[in-house]
N, C-alpha and C positions, 0 to 999 in steps of 0.2 A: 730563238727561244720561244710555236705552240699552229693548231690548226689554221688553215692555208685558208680560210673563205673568203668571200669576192672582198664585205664588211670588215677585215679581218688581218691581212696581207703578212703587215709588218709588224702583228700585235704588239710583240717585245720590242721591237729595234727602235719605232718612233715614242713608244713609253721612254726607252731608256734613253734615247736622245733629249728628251725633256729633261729629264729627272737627273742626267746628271748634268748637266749645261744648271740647271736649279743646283743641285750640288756642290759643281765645281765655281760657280758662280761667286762674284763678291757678295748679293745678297745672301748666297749660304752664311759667311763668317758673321754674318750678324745676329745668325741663329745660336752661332757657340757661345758665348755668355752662359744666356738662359739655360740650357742644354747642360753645360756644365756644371752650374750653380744646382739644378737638381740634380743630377747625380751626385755631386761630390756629396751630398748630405748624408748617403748610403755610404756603407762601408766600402770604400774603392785602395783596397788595397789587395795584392795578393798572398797568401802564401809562399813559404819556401818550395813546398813542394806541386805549387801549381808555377813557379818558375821554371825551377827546373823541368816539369814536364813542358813546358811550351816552348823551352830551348831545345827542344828535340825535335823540334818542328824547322827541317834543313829548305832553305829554298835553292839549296843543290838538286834534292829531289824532287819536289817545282818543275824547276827548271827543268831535268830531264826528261822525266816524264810526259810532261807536255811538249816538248819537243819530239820525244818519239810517239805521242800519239798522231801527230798533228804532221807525220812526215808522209813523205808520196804510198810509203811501206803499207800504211792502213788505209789509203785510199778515199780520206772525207771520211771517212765509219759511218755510212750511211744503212738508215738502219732495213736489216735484212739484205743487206749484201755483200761479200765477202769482207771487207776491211774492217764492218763491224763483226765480224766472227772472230777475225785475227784479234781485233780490240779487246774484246770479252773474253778471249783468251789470254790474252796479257795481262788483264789486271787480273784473275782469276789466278794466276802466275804468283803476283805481285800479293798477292790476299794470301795464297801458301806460303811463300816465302819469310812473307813477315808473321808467319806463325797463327792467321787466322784462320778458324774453325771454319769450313762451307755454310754456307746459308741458305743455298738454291736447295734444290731439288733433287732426291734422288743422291744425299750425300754428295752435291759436285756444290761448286759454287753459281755454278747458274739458274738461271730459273725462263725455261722458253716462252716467247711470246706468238703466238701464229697471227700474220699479216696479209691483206691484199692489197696488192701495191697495183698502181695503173700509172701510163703514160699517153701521151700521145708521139704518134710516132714521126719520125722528118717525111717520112714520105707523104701524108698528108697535103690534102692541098684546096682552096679555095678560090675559086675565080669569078670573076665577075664579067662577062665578054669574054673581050682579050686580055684583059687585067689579071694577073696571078698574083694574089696577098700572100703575105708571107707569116708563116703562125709563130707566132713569139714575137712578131715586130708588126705587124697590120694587126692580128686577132688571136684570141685564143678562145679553147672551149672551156665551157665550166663544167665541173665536175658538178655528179654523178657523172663519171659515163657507163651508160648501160647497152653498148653496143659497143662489139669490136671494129664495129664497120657499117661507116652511113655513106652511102649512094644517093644525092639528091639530086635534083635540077629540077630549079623552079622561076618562074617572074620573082622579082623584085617589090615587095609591096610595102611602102612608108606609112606608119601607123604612128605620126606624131608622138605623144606618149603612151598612146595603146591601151587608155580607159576609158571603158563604158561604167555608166556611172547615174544615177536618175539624182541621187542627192547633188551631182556637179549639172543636172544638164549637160553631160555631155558622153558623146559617142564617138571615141577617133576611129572604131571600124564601119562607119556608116557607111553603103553605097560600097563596099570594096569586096572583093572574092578572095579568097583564102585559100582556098583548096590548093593541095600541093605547088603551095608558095612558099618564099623563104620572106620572110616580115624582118622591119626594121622597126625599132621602138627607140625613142629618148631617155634616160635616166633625168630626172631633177623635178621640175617643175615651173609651170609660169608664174609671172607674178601675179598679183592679189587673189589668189585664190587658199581658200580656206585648210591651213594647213592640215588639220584633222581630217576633215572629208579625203583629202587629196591621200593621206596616210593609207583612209581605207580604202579606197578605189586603186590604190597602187598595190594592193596589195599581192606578193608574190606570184603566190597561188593562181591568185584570182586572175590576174591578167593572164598567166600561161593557159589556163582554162579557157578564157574569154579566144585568144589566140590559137591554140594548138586543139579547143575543139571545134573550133571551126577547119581544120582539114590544114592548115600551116604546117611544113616540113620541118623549120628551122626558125629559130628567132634568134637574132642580133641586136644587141643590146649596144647604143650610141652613149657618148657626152659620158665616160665611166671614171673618169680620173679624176682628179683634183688638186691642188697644189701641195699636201702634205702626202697624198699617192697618186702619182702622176700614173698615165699608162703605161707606162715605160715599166714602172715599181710592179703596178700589178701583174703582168703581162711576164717581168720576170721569174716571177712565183708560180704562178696558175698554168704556165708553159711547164713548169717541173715534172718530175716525177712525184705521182703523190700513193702516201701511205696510208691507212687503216686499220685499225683492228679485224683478224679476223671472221670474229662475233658479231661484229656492227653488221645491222639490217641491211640487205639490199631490197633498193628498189622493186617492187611487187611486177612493174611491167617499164618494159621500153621506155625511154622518155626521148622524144626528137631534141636535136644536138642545140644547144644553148652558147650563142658566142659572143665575145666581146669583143667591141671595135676601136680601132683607134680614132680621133678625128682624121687622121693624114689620110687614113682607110677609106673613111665616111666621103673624102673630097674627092676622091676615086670613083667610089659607087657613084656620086650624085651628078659628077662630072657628063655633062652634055643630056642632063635631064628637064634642062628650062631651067632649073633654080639652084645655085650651091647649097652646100651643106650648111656653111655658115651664113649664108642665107634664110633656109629654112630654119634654122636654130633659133636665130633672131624674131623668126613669126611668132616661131611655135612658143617664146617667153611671153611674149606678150598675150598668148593668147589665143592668137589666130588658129582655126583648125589648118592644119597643112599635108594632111593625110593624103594619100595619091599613088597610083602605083607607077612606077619609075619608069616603066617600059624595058629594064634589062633582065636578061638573067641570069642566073647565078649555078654554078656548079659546084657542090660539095660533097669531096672524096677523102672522110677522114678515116683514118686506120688508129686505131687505140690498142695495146696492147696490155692485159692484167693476168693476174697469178696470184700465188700465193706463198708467203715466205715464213722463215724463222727468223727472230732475234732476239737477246736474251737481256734479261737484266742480271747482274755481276754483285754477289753477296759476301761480305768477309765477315765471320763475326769473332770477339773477346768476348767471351764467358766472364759475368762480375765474380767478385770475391764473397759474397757477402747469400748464404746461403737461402734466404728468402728471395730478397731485393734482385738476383742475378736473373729471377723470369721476367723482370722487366728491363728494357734496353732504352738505348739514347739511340737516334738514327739519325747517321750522316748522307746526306746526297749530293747528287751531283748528276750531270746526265751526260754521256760518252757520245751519244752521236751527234751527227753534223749531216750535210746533204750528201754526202757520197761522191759518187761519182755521177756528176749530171750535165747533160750537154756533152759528152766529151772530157768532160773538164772536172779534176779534182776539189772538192770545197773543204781546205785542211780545216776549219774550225779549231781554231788555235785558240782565239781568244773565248769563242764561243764554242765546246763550250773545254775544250782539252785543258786549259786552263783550272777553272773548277774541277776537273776529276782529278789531276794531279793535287790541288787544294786537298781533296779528301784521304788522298793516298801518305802527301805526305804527315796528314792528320795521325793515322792509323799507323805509318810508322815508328812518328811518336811517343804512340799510346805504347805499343809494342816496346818500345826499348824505355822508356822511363818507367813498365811497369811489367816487367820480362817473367818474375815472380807471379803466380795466380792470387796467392795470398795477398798482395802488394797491390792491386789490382784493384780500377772503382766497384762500388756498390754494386751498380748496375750494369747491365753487358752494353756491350758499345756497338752497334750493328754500323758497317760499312755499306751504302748500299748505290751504286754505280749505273742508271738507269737508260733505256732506249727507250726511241720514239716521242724524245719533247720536242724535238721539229716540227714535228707533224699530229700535236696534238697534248702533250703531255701524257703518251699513251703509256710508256711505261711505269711511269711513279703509279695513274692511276691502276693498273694493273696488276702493281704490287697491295695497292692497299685493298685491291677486292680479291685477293687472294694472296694475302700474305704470307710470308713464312717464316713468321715469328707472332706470337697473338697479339690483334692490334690495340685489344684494349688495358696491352700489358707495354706497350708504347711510349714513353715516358716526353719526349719531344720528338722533332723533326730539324736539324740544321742544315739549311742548303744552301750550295754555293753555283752563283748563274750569275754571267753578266756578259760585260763587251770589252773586258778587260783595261778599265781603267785605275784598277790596281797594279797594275808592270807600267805606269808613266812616270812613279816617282815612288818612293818612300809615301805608305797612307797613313795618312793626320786623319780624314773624315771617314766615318763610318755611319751606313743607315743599315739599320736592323727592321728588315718592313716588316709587321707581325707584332712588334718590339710593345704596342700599344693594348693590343689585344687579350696577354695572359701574362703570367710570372717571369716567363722567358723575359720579357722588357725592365722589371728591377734586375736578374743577373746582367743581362746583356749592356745596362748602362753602369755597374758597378765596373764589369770585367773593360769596358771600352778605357772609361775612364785611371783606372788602375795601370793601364799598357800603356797610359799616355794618350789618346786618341778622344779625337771631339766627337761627339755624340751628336749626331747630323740626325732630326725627325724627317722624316717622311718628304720630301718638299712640296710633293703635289697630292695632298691624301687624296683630294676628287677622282684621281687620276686609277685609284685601287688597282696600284702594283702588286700588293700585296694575293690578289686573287691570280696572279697570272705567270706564276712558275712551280716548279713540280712539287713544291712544297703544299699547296694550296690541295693537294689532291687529300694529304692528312689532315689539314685541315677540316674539308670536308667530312672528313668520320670523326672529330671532335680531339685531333692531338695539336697541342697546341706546336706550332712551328717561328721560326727566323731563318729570314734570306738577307744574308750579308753581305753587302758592298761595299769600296773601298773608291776612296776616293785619296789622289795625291797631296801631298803638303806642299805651301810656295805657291807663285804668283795664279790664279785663275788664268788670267789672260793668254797663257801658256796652255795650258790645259784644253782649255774649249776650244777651240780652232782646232785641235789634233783630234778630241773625241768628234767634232763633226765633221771631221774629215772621214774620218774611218767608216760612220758612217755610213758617207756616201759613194766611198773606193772599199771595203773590205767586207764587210756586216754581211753575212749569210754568202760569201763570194768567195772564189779560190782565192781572193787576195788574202784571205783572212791568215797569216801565215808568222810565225814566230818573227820578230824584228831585231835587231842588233842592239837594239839603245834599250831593251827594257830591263827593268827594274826589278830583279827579283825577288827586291825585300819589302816589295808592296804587298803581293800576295803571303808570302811567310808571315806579313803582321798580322794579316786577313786569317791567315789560318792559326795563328798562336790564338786570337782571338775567338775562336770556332771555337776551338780545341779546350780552353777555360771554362766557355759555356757551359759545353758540354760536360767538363768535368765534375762540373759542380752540380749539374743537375743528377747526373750518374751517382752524387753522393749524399744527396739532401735526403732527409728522413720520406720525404712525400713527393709523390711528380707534380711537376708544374700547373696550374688553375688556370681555368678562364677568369679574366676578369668579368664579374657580374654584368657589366655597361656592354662587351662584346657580343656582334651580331652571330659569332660564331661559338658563344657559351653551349655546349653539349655534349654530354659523355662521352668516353671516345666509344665506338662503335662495336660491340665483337662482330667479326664480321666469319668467312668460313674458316675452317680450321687450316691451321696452318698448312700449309704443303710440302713445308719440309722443315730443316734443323732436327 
């Protein structure tokens, strides 16, 4: 579930490992009291006729859907490569069928996105001697890469943490030669020294300056994991294949290749140089300078290959009833891709994210058959809008909102569906509505929770601002107020949590990620009868939804360029 940086890895997977272990958790149940005791003050009851629409909401259709998105047929639907073509064609299928008007571009339901995607390739190779690392499991490169192809061979030179520095006193390249050498550097820091100074002297930039204009080929960067991302974690990710927007700046000139090391790696290099790695480690905390050059060297033979791709975002819209109010819409999301095909190997993205896009379909089927009539039909038009590229950045949602095609400040919410699928564990009692604090959406969205039976679960970790970090946030940012809803099971926790951290650590962003036998398909149907009310209601309130005044995110919503299509 967003951009791959070194800081960055698992943005969504270790959020939502928190927050729903918080959720699913006994200390959750002690939040539903309160939780409830305010809502029910609100009117929490439904209509007749927002029952009946939300009984229209089949998790047959769920279910299949997400089964056929999630099967070997579309290949991961990674975006800008075939299987998300096939996927965007399918729901684009599924948007005519059930009688939706195109939204995309050009009268179709799509709307293209142009990408530069880069890899690195298995032939690659880095040695140290006679030692050959292996890239994905010893090291990997960090992106940019601005070179199809680096040729290096150089000595080996250990540059402790690799600052120079007058406010530390201290110089780890003092006495050592640089010129086409491949440098080693520490991540962290020793102890007692001044965290702030050490901030600035570590600073990015400035160290690759300090290093690479001194004549250095290469820098490898040691000590990079840690126990909530282990190397292993990042190493999985950063070996990927990685995406881009088209538009996005490239680098102005060359930059020499940038690697990450394992420890296992680092005891390889260091092996038969006077001192081990975790030797040197142990100096370098304390203190001690341990700068030195190793006496080996190093050959590096990487091959990277980049291009340029299409992948679209997938638009269905219902025209409202209501001759004014119908130029402004309710916007549903969801995001259709997943990692494609990488390594070899399929990543069906089931629970992440086929799950929620079938949520939104079978939304819109819904709408379509409980309100088949135009005249019969909400206030306001109900945009479907089915996005690429939040893998790798939440590129599509933001690419719809800066060039949208429907006017954005005619916008009325944003409802999105993203998670890791802890809605198909059981029948959902808990729902959090992150957003839910910020604008008007949060009295519907606690009436409607409440009214369906369902306990009204706040936030568990606000600190943590989930809320800024799925494809909803991107409308946010232009001032429409949104909710990302998740669904948490009824019944014992102690059930629960052990499977969500399982999954985890065997499925989350992995081909394991794969439709299971035992799930629950009236988790996600509650999850989407509870969308689907939201949104009904907002589609038919005299005025769209407010910031609340106290929100860091109070601001018109944006006009932004003219729509591109509808």
């Amino acid at each position: 579930m967003h951009s791959l940086s070194r800081n960055s890895v698992q943005r969504r997977g270790f959020l939502s490992a928190v927050l729903l272990v918080a959720l699913l958790s006994s200390s959750a149940l002690a939040w539903q009291t309160a939780a409830t005791a305010t809502a029910t003050k609100a009117a929490a009851t439904l209509t007749s006729a927002e029952r009946k629409a939300a009984d229209r909401v089949k998790f047959e259709t769920i279910r299949d859907v997400t089964t056929t998105l999630s099967s070997n047929e579309f290949e991961g639907r990674g975006t800008g490569q075939p299987g998300a073509d096939k996927a965007a064609k399918y729901l684009a299928d599924r948007f005519a069928k059930l009688g939706l008007k195109p939204g995309g571009e050009n009268g179709t339901y799509l709307q293209p996105i142009r990408f530069k995607s880069a890899q690195v390739l298995p032939e690659s190779s880095f040695t140290v001697g006679d030692v050959a690392l292996k890239h994905g499991e010893d090291y990997v490169v960090v992106p940019p890469y601005t070179s199809e192809e680096v040729n290096n061979t150089g000595g080996i030179v250990f540059l402790g943490y690799g600052v120079v520095s007058t406010e530390l006193k201290r110089d780890d390249l003092a006495g050592l030669e640089l010129k086409d050498k491949v440098v080693i550097i520490l991540n962290g820091q020793p102890d007692g020294v001044d965290a702030s100074a050490w901030r600035r002297a570590t600073n990015p930039q400035t160290r690759a300056l300090n290093i690479f204009g001194r004549g250095a080929v290469a820098m490898i960067v040691a000590n990079v994991g840690t126990p909530k991302q282990p190397f292993s974690t990042l190493a999985n990710y950063l070996s990927r294949r990685r995406v881009s927007l088209a538009s996005a700046p490239t680098p102005p000139f060359k930059i020499p290749p940038v690697l990450l090391s394992s420890d296992a790696a680092m005891e390889k290099i260091f092996a038969g140089s006077g001192m081990t790695y975790a030797q040197t480690q142990d100096k370098a905390k304390t203190g001690e300078m341990v700068s030195r050059d190793l006496g080996k060297t190093a050959t590096l033979a990487l091959r990277m290959k980049s291009g340029e791709t299409t992948s679209d975002n997938v638009i269905g819209v219902m025209e409202g009833s209501d001759a004014k109010l119908k130029e402004e819409a309710v916007v549903y999301s969801a995001h259709y891709d997943a990692y494609g095909i990488d390594g070899g190997r399929i990543h069906p993205g089931a629970a992440d994210n086929a799950l929620g896009t079938a949520t939104i379909i079978g939304i819109a089927e819904a709408f379509t058959k409980a309100f088949p009539k135009p005249s019969s039909r909400p206030r306001r038009s109900i945009i479907f809008l089915a996005v690429t590229g939040e893998e790798y950045g939440l590129f599509g949602a933001e690419h719809w909102v800066g060039n949208p095609t429907w006017p954005l400040e005619k916008v009325a919410a944003n409802i999105n569906f993203d998670g890791i699928g802890t809605e198909v564990y059981g029948p959902v009692k808990r729902i959090v509505g992150f957003g839910a604090d910020h604008s008007d959406l949060g009295t519907i969205f606690e009436e409607v929770s409440v009214a369906t039976g369902n306990i009204v679960t706040p936030d568990p970790l606000p600190e943590e601002n989930a809320f800024v970090r799925s494809d909803h946030y991107a409308f946010v940012k232009k001032g429409v107020p949104a909710l990302m809803l998740m669904g948490g099971p009824e019944g014992d926790p102690s059930i629960w949590v052990p499977r969500m951290k399982k999954w985890l650590e065997t499925d989350y962003h992995s081909p394991n990620d794969t439709v299971k036998p035992d799930w629950n398909w009236t988790g996600p149907q509650t999850l989407g009868k509870v969308g689907m009310i939201i949104g009904l209601r907002v589609a038919n309130a005299d005025a769209m939804p407010a910031w609340r005044q106290s929100s860091p995110f109070n601001k018109p919503r944006t006009a932004a360029k003219q729509p591109t299509g509808n």
